[in-house]
N, C-alpha and C positions, 0 to 999 in steps of 0.2 A: 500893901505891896502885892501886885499880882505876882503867879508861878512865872509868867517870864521875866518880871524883871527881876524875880527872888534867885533865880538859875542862873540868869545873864551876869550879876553883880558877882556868883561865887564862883561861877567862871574866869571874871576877868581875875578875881585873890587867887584863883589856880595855875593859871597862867603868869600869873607875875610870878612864881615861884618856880626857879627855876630846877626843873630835875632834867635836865641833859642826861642821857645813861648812854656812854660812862660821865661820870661816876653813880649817876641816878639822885643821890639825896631825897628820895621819895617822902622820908618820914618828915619834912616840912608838910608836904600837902596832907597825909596823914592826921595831922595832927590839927590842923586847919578843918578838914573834915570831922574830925571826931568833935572838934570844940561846936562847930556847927550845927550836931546831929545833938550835941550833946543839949544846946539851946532847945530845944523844939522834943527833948525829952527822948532822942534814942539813943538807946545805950550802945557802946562799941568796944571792939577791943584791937590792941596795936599787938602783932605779930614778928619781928625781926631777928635773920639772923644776926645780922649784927647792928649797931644801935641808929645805924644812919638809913637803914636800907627797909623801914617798915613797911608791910601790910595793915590795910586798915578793916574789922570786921564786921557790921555792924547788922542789927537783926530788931524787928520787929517779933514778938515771938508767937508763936502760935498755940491752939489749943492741942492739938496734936491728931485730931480727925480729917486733918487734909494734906493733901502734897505741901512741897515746900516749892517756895522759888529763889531762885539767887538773883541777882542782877549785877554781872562782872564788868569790870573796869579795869584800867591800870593808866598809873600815876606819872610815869615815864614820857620820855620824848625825845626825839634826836636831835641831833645838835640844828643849829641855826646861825647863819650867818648874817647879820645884821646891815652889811654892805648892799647886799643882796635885796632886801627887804624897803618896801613905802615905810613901816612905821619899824619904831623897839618892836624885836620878837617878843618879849618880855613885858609890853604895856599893857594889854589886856583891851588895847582901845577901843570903843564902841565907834563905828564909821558907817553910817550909812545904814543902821539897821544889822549890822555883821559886828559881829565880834571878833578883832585882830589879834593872832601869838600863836607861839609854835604849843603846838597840842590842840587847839580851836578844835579839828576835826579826827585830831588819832592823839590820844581820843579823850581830853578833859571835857569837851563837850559833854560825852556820854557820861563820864565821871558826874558832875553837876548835875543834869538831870535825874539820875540816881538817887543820888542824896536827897536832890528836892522833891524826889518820891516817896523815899520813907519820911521826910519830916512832912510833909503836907499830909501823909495819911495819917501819922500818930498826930498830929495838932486835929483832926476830924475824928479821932476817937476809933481808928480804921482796929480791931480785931481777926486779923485771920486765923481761919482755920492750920493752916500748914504756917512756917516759918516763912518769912519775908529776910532776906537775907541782901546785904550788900558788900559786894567787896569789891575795893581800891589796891590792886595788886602792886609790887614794884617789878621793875624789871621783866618786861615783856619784851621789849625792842632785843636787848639782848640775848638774855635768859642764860648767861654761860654758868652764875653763879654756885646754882639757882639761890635766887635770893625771891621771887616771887612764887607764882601761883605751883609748880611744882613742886617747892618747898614745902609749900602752905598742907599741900594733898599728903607730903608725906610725914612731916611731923605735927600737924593738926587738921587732922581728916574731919573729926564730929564736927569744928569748927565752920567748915564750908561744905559739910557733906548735904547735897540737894537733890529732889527729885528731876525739877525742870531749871534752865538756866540763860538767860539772853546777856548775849555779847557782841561786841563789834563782829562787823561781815562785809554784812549788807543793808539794805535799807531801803537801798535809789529807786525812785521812782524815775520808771521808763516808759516809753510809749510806740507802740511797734504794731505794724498794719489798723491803726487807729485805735488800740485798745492799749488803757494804763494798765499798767502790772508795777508792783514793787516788790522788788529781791529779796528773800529770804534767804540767807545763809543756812541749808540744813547737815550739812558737811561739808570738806575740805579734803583737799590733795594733800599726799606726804612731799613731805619736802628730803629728798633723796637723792643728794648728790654723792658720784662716782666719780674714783680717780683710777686712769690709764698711764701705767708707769710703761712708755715705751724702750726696747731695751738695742743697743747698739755698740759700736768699741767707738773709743776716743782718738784723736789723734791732731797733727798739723793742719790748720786748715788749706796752708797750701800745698797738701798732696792729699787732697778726698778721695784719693783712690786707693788709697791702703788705709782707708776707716770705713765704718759705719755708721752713718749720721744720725742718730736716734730721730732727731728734729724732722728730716724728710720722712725719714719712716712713719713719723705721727698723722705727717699731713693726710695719706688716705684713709687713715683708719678717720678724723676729724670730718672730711667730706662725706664718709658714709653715714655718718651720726646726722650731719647735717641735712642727708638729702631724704633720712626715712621717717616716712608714712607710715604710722602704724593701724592696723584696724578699725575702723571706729565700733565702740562699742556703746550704746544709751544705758548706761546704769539710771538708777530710778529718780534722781537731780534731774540730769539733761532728758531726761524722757518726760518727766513734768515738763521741764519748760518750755522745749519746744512741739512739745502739742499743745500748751496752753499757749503760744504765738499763733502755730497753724491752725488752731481750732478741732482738729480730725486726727489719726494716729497716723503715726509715721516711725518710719523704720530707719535704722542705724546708717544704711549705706545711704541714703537718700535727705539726712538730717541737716547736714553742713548745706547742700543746696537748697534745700527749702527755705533753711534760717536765710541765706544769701537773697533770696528773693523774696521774702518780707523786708527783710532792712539790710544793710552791710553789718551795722551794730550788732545784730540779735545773731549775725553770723561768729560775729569778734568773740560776742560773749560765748556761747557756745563750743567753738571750735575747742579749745582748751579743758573742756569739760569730756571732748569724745574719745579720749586714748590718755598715755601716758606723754609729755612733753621730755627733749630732750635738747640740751642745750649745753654746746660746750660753750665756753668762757674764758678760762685762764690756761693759759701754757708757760711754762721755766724746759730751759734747756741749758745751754754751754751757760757761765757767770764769764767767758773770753772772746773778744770778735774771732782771736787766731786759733781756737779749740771748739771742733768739731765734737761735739756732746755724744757721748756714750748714753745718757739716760734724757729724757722726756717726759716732763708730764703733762698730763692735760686734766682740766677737771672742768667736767660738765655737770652742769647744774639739773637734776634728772625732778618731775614730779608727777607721783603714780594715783591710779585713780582711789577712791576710798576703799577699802578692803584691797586692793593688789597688793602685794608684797614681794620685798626682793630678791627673796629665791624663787618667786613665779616669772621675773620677767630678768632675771639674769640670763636663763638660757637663750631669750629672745634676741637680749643686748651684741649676746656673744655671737650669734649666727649674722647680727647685723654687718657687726665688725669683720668675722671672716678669723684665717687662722693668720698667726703673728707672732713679734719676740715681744710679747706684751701682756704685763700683770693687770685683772681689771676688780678694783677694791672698795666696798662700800664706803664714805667717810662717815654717813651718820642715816640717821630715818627718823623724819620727826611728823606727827601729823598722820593722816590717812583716814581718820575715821569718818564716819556720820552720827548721823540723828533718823529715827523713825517720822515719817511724814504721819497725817491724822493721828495726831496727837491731842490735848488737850490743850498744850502750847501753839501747835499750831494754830487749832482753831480759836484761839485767844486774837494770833498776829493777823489771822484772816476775819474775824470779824471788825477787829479795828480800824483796818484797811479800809475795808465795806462800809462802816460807820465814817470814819473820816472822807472818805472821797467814794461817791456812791458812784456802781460801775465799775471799779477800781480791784482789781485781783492780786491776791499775796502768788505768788510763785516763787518756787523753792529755787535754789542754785547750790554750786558747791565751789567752795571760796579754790582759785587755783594756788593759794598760797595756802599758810595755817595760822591758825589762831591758840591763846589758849584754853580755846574751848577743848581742844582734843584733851587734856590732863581730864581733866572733868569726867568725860568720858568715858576712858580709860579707868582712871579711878574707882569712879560711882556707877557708872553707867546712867550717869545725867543723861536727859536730853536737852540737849543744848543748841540753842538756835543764833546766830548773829542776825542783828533786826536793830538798828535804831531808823526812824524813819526820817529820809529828807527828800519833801517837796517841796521845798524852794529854793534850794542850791542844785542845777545839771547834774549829772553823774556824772560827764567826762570834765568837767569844771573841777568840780571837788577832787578826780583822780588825777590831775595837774599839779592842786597845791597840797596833799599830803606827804610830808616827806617834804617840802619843796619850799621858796620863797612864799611871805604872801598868805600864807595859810589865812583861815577864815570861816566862819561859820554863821548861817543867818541866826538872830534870835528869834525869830518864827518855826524855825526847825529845831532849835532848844525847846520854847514850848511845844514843841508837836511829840519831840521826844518825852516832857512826864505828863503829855496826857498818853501815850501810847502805853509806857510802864506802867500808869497808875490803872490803866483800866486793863492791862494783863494783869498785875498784881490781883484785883479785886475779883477776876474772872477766874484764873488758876487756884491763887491759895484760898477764895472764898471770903466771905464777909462776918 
């Protein structure tokens, strides 16, 4: 049996099992995994709060004169509507070269290729220097639990504790004023939503002239969220990237139009990378057509750049807004960090790149969302990259059916995925 159809077959046993979160049931694939790993001679261990919801650990071990690497995953998946969908979310179908079901590409893909990196390097007798580490998190899509990877860091740290760490991001290979580059995730934006409780009196709504309608009062504070430009700033993500598109150095104020004039794309990706994004979303006001609401809220979906923090840009927020009868209240902050570039993991991702597609350039990015790479981070002080590579599925193809009907995965970009692990594996922890 080749590595792709050894990946592709324990992909489709991943996929057929369902972990929808909620409620997750992770420790079916868990368990699937460990039995796997456990053929082909790696040992593992199952992690759970409670008995449905495991993590799975699993380690090649080392000699202890090298780094360690981990290779993160998670088991979870969101729901899927079958109406919706050509085939069962649930079949695991081979079609055409692609492997069909919800997870295919967030992320059992990655999961499978994982695994069929430690077990094809322990079946070749693979010794590294530092620990080879894999883990099958639950509950990432959620994380309200925690019953996953932040659990894991706080009641079994030695367990997943690593030097370097590769996890979902990025990966796409893109092509921009004639030169391929593929995305490395070396950090992410906090995800850092605020709520505006606006304040007003209540009354008849057929005499608004003896109330205050909290609701109109919201609306201008809402337009001025919506209509501001902040700064742009090239932290060291978007400054990579878009001098490796321009070829030459380039400066913050002049970045978004450069990117614009190489491709519209390499604008798209960019743009989101040069400031903080801000984004209202949901509003509640009166629960009565005939009651003219005393309170309003709004909540805008806010995300800051890697290191900003929310008492650096609350005074900003506040000046945006102006003065007002209005409370404005962090709900949470998750995310925000990076990863050092010229690394030893980097140059792992950038040679393979180079190897696999000569010509071919790793370029860093910073996911606008988060991962849980940031736990890691935070924790250990990993460096932690999201990197699996796909050259034969589009970028904006793939960011269609994530989340979405349809899902799908080439198995040429499964095998492309454990030969890219297996030769960071052998590069970082050493041989």
């Amino acid at each position: 049996m080749t590595l792709a159809d050894e990946v592709t077959r324990l992909l489709q046993e991943l996929i057929r099992l369902d972990t929808v979160n909620p409620p997750g049931n992770e420790t079916r694939a868990a368990e699937l995994l460990r039995d796997y790993l456990a053929e082909n001679g790696v040992e593992s261990e199952l992690y759970a709060k409670t008995p449905e919801r495991a993590n799975l650990v699993a380690r090649i071990p080392g000699r202890g004169d090298g780094p360690s690497l981990l290779l993160l995953s998670h088991t979870d998946t969101v729901v899927a509507d079958p109406s919706e969908w050509q085939v069962d979310p649930w079949s695991g179908e081979l079609r055409d070269g692609e492997v069909w079901g919800r997870g295919a590409l967030d992320m059992k893909g990655e999961v499978a290729a994982s695994a069929v990196t430690l077990a094809s390097l322990k079946r070749e007798g693979f010794e590294p220097a530092g620990d080879l580490i894999f883990v099958a998190a639950a509950d990432e899509e959620i994380g309200e639990g925690p019953f996953g990877l932040p659990w894991l860091c706080e009641n079994h740290p030695d367990a997943i504790r690593a030097d370097y760490a590769l996890n979902e991001g990025s990966g796409d290979r893109i092509e921009i004023g004639g030169k391929v580059f593929y995305l490395c995730a070396t950090a992410e934006k906090m995800s850092s939503p605020f709520r505006l409780l606006v304040h007003g009196r209540a009354g008849h709504a057929s005499m608004p002239g003896i109330a205050d309608n909290a609701l109109t009062k919201a609306a201008p504070l809402i337009e001025r969220l919506a209509a501001y430009r902040p700064e742009p700033r090239l932290e060291a993500e978007a400054k990579a990237l878009i001098e490796a598109f321009a070829g030459r150095e380039v400066e913050a104020g002049e970045a978004l139009e450069v990117a614009r004039g190489l491709d519209p794309f390499a604008a798209e990706l960019l743009e989101p990378l040069l400031s903080l994004t801000i984004s209202p979303t949901m509003i509640s006001a009166s629960e009565r057509r005939n009651v003219i609401p005393s309170t309003c809220e709004v909540i805008v979906d806010c995300r800051l750049l890697p290191g900003q923090t929310q008492a650096q840009v609350e005074p900003e927020l506040r000046a945006v807004l102006g003065n007002g009868d209005y409370d404005l209240e962090w709900v949470e902050g998750r995310g925000g960090t990076r990863s050092p570039l010229g690394t030893p993991l980097w140059e792992a991702v950038s040679g393979f790149v180079q190897e696999m597609e000569p010509g071919a350039a790793a370029v860093p990015i910073a996911c606008a969302g988060f991962t849980d790479s940031h736990w890691l981070r935070d924790a250990f002080g990993t460096v932690a990259y999201g990197f699996f590579p796909s050259r034969f599925m589009d970028m904006q193809v793939a960011a269609r059916l994530i989340h979405s009907a349809d899902e799908r995965v080439p198995v040429a970009d499964l095998e492309l995925g454990v030969d890219c692990f297996r030769h960071v594996a052998r590069t970082v922890c050493g041989g």
